[in-house]
C-alpha positions as CSV (number, residue, x, y, z in Angstrom):
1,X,0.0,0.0,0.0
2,X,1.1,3.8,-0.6
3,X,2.8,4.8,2.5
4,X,1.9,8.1,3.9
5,X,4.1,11.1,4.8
6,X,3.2,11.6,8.9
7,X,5.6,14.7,9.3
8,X,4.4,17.8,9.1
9,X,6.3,20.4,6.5
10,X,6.0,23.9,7.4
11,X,7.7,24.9,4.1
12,X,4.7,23.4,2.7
13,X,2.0,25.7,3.6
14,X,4.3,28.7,4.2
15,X,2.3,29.9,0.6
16,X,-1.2,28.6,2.2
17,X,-0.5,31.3,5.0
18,X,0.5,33.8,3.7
19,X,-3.1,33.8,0.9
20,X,-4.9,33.3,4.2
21,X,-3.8,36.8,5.6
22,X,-4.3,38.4,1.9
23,X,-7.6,37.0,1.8
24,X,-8.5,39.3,4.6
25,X,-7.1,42.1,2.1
26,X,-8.6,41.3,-1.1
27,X,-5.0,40.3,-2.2
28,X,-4.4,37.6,-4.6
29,X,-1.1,35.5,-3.8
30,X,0.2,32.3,-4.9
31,X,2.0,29.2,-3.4
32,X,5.3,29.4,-1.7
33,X,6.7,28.0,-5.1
34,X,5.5,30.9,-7.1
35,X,2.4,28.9,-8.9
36,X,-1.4,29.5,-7.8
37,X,-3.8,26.4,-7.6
38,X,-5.4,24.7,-10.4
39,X,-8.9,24.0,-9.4
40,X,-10.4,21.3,-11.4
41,X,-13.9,21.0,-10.0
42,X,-15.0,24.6,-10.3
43,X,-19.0,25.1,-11.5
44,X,-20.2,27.9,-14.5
45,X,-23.8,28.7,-14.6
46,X,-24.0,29.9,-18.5
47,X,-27.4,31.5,-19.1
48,X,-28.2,28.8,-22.0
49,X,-28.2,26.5,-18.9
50,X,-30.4,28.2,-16.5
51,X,-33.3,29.4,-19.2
52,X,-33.5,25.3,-20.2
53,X,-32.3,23.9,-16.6
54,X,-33.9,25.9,-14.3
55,X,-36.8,23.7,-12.9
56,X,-34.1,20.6,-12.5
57,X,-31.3,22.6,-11.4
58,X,-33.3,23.2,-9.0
59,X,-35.1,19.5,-7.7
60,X,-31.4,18.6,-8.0
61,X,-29.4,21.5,-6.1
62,X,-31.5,22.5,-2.7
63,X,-29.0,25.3,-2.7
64,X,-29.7,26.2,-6.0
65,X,-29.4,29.5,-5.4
66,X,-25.5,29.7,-5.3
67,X,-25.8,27.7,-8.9
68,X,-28.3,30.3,-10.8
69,X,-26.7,33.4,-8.6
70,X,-22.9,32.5,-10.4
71,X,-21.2,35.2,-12.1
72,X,-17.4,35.2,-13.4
73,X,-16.3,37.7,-11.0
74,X,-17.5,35.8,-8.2
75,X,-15.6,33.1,-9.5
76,X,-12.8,35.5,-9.8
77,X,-12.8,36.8,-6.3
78,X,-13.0,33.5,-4.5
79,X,-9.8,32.4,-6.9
80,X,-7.9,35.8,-5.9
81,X,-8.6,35.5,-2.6
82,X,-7.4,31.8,-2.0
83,X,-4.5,31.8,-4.4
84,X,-5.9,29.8,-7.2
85,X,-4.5,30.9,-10.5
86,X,-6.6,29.0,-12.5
87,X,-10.2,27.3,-12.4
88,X,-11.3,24.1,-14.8
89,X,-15.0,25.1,-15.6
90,X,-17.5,22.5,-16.0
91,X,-21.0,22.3,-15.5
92,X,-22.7,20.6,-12.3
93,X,-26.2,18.5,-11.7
94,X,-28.2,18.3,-13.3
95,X,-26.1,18.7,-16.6
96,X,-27.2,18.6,-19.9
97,X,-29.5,15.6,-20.5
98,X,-32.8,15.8,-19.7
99,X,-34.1,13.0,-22.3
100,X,-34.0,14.7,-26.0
101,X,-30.9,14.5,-27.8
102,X,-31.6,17.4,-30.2
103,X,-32.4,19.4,-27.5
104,X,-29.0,18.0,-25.4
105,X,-27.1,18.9,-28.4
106,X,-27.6,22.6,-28.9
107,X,-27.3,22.6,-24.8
108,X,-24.3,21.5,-24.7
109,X,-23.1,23.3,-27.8
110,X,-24.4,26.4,-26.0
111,X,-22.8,25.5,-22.7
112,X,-19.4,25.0,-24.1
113,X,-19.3,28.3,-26.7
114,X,-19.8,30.1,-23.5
115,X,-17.3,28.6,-21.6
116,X,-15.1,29.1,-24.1
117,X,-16.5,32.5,-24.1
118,X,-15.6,33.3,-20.6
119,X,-11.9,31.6,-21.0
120,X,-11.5,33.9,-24.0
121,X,-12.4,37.1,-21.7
122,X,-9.7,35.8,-18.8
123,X,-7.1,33.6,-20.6
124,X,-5.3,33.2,-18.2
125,X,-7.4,32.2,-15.5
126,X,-9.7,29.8,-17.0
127,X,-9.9,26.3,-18.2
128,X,-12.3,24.6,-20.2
129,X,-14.1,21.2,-19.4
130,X,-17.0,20.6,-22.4
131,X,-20.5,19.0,-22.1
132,X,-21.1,16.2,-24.0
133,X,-24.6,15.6,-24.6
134,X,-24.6,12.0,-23.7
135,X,-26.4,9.1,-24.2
136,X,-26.5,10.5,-27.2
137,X,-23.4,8.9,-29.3
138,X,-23.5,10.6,-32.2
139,X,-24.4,14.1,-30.9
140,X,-21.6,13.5,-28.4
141,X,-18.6,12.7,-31.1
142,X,-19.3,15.7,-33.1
143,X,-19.3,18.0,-29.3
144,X,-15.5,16.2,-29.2
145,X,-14.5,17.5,-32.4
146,X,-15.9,21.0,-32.0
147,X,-14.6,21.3,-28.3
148,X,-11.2,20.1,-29.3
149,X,-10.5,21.5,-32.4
150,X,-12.9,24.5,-32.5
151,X,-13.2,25.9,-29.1
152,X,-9.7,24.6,-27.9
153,X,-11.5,22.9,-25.0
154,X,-8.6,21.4,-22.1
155,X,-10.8,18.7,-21.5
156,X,-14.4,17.2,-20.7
157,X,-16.8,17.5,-18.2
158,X,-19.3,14.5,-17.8
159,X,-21.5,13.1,-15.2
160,X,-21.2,10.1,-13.4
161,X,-24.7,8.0,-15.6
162,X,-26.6,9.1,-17.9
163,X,-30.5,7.4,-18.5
164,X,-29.4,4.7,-15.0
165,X,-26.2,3.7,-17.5
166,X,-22.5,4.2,-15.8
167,X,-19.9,5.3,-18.0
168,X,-18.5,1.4,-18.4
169,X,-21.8,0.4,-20.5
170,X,-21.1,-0.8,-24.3
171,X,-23.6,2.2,-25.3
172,X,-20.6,5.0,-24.7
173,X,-17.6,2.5,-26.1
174,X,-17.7,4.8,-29.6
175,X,-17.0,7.9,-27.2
176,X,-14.4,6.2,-25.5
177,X,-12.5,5.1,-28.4
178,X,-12.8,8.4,-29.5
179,X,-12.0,10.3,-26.4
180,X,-9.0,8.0,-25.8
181,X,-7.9,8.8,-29.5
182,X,-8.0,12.1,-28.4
183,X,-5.6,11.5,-25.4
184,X,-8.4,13.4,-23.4
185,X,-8.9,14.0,-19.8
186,X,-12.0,13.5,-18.6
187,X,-13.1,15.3,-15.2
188,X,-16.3,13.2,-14.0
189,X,-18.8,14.7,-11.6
190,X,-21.4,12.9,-9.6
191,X,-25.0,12.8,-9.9
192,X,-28.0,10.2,-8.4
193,X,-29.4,7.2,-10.3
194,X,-33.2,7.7,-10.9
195,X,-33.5,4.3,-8.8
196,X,-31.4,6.5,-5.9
197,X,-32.7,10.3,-6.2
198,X,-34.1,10.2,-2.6
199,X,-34.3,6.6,-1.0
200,X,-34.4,8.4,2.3
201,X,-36.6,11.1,2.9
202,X,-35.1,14.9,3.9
203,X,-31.8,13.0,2.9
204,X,-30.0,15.2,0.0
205,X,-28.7,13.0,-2.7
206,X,-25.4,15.1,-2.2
207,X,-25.3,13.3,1.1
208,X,-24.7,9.3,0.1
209,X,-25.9,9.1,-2.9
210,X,-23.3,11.4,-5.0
211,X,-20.0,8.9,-3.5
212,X,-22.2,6.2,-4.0
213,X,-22.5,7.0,-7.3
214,X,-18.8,8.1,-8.3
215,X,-17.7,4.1,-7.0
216,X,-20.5,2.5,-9.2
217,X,-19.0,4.5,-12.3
218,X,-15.6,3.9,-11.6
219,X,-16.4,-0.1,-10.9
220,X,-18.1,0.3,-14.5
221,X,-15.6,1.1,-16.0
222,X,-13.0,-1.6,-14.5
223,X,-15.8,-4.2,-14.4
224,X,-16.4,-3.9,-18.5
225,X,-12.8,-3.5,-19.2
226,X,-12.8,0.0,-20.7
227,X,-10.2,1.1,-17.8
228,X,-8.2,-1.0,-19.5
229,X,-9.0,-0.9,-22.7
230,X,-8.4,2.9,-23.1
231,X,-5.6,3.3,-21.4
232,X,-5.2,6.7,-23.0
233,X,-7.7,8.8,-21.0
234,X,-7.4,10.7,-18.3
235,X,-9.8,10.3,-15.6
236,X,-10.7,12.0,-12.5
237,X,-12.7,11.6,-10.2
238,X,-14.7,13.9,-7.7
239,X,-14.8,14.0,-3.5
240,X,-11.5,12.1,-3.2
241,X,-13.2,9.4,-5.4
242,X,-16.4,9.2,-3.3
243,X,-16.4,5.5,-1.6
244,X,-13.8,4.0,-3.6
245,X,-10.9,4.1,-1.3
246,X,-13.1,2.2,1.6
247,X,-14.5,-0.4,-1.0
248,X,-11.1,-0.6,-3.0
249,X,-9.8,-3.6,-1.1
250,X,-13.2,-6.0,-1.3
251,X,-13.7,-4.3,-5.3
252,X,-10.1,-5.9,-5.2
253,X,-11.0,-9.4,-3.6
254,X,-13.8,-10.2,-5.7
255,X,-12.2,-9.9,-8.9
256,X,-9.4,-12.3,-7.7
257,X,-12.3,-14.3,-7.0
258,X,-13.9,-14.3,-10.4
259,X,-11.7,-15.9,-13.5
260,X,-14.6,-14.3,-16.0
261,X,-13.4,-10.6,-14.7
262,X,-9.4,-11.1,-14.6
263,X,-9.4,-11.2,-17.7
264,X,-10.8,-7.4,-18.2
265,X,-8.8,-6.4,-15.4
266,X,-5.8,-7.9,-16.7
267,X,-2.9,-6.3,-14.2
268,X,-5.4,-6.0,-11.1
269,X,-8.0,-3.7,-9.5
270,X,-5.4,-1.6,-7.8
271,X,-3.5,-0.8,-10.5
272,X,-6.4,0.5,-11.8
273,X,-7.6,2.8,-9.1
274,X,-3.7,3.9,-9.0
275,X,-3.9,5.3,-12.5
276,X,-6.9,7.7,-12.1
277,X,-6.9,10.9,-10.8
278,X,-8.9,12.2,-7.8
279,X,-10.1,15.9,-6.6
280,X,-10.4,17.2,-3.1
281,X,-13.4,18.9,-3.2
282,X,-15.2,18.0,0.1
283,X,-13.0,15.2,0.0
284,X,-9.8,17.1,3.1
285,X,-11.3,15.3,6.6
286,X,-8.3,13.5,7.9
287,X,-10.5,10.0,7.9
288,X,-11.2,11.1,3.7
289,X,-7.3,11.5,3.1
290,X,-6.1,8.9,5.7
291,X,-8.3,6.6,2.9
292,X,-7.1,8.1,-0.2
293,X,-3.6,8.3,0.7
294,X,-3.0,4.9,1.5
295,X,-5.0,3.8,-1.9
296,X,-3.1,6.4,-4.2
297,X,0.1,8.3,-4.4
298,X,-0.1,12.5,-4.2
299,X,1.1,12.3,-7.6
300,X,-3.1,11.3,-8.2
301,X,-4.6,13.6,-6.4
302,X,-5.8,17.4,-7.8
303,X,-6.9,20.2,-5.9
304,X,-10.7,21.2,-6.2
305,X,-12.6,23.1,-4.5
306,X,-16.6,22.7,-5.9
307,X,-17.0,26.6,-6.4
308,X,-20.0,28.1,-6.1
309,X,-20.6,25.4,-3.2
310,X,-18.1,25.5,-1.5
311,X,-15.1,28.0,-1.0
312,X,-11.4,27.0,-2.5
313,X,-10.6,28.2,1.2
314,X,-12.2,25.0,2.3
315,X,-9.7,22.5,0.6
316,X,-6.9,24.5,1.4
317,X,-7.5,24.6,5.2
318,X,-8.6,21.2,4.5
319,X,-4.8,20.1,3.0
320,X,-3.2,20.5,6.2
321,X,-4.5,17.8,7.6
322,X,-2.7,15.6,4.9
323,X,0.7,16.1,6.8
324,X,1.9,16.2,2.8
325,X,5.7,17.2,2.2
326,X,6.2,20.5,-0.2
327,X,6.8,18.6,-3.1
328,X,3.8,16.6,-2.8
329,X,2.1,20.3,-1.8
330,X,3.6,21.3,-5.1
331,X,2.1,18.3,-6.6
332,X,-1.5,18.5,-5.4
333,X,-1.7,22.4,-5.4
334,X,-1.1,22.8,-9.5
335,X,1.5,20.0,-10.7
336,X,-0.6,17.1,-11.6
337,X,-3.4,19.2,-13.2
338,X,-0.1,20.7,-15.2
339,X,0.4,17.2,-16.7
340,X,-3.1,16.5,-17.3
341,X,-4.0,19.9,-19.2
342,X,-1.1,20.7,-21.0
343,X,-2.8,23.1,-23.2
344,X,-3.5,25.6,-20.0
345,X,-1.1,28.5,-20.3
C-alpha cells in the first residue's frame, strides 16, 4: 500500500498562509513555489443552462441559489482571494441531459461556446471542461471534435450516468475510443441514479448518494474492461473518489475471485484505481485523506474546491491535515493538473 508522509512540512503551507492573511485584504497570492492552484472541480452557470435547466437545477441542487446566482467575477474573487490561478469550468447537476438528444445537443453546444466564451475574456485564469450531450453517441462525437478542435477545450466535463447507465456500459464504447484517440482528460462529476434520487426522505442526494455514485461509475468502467481498454484517458474523479478508497480492497477481492473478470482487469484492481486521478473537493477530513492516501500516491490527487458550493478556502485549510511534504504540496496544489492539461497556459 502507498505509504503516507506523517511529518508535518512547514515549508509546505508557508504559501497557504501567507493567501490566508491576503484573503483578509482582497489580495491575490500564490503558493510558496511561485504557482497558484489549479482547481479542477470549479461550477459555471451559462445563461443557455439556467433558461433550459432551471426547474431541475433546482429538484437537484437544494441550494440552488449559489448555482443560478454564479457570475465570473464571483468566481474570480474567490480564486484571488485563495491563491488559485486558474479554475477548470464545468458544468454541475443536473447537466445537460434531460431526455431529448436534439435538445441535449444545442445545450451543450451552447454550454461549451460560453465557456469558451468566458476563457476567452480571462485567458489566463480559466480552463475549459465541455458537455457532452450524452447518451446521445453521435451528438456527443461531433461536441468532441468541436470542443477540441474548435473551441480549444482542455478537456471534458461529464456526469457520473446518464439514463441509469455508468460510463462502463457498451452504449458510450464509440465515445471512449474516440476520447482515448483524443488523449483526453476527462473530469467526472457525480449525480443520483433515478432508482437513488431520494431513497431516504429529507436526505439530499449530495449526502450518500453522489459517493455512491462516483464508486458505481468507476467499478463500471474496470468491471467492463474499458479502464483498461483505453488506457489513454485521463480520468478524474470527484470528493476524493467518493467510496472507492473504503471499498477498493473488497472491489479488489472479488475480482481475484472471479476468473470471468481477470481477464478485463488484466494487471489488477489496484493498478487500476492507482492510474486515475482524484479531486479534493469535500474530500480534506483527515478520515477522507487517511483513505485516499493509502489507496493512491499525491502524484493522483488534484486540488478542487466545488465553487459556487463551496469555497477554494475550504480545501486549502482542508490540506493541512494531509501532513503532505512540499513537493507533494507542489504536486496536489497545481503540478498534476499541469500534466493533465497541457494546453492551460
Amino acid at each position: 500500500m502507498t505509504k503516507r508522509i506523517t511529518t508535518p512540512s512547514r515549508r509546505a503551507f508557508m504559501g497557504m498562509a501567507c493567501c490566508a492573511a491576503a484573503a483578509t485584504l482582497g489580495r491575490q497570492c500564490w503558493a510558496a513555489d511561485g504557482e497558484g492552484a489549479i482547481d479542477v472541480h470549479h461550477h459555471v452557470s451559462p445563461p443557455i443552462w439556467l433558461e433550459q435547466a432551471r426547474e431541475q437545477i433546482a429538484a437537484t441542487n437544494r441550494n440552488s441559489s449559489v448555482v443560478t446566482g454564479w457570475t465570473a467575477q464571483k468566481s474570480l474573487d474567490d480564486m484571488d482571494q485563495n491563491g488559485v490561478r486558474i479554475s477548470m469550468l464545468s458544468i454541475t447537476n443536473p447537466g445537460t441531459w434531460f431526455g431529448d438528444a436534439a435538445k441535449s445537443r444545442i445545450l451543450s453546444r451552447g454550454c461549451n461556446d460560453y465557456m469558451a466564451r468566458v476563457k476567452q475574456d480571462h485567458p489566463t485564469r480559466f480552463g475549459v471542461l465541455a458537455a457532452l450531450p450524452l447518451p446521445d453517441t453521435e451528438g456527443s462525437l461531433r461536441e468532441i471534435q468541436h470542443a477540441l478542435d474548435t473551441l480549444k477545450a482542455d478537456g471534458f466535463g461529464l456526469m457520473t450516468n446518464y439514463d441509469d447507465k455508468w460510463l462502463g456500459d457498451p452504449a458510450f464504447t464509440p465515445v471512449l475510443e474516440e476520447l482515448n484517440r483524443r488523449q483526453a482528460t476527462v473530469y467526472v462529476h457525480p449525480t443520483s441514479a433515478a432508482c437513488c434520487t431520494a431513497p431516504i426522505p429529507d436526505v439530499s442526494p449530495s449526502v450518500i448518494e453522489f459517493p455512491l455514485d462516483t464508486t458505481r461509475t468507476i467499478v463500471s468502467l474496470m468491471f467492463s474492461g474499458a479502464l483498461a481498454k483505453f488506457p489513454k484517458i485521463n480520468w478524474i474523479f470527484s470528493h476524493a473518489g467518493g467510496t472507492l478508497p473504503m471499498l477498493a480492497e473488497r472491489i479488489t477481492n472479488i475480482i481475484q475471485n472471479q476468473p470471468r473478470l481477470q481477464s478485463r482487469i488484466p494487471h489488477g484492481a489496484m493498478h487500476e484505481f492507482r492510474k486515475l486521478y482524484y479531486d479534493l473537493a469535500q474530500g480534506t477530513s483527515p478520515m477522507q485523506l487517511a483513505a485516499l492516501t493509502k489507496m493512491v500516491d499525491a502524484k493522483q490527487i488534484v486540488f478542487g474546491s466545488d465553487f459556487p458550493f463551496w469555497s477554494a478556502k475550504t480545501v486549502q485549510a482542508g490540506m493541512k491535515a494531509g501532513n503532505f511534504s512540499a513537493a507533494q504540496s507542489a504536486d496536489i496544489w497545481h503540478g498534476n493538473a499541469r500534466r493533465l492539461f497541457p494546453t492551460l497556459g
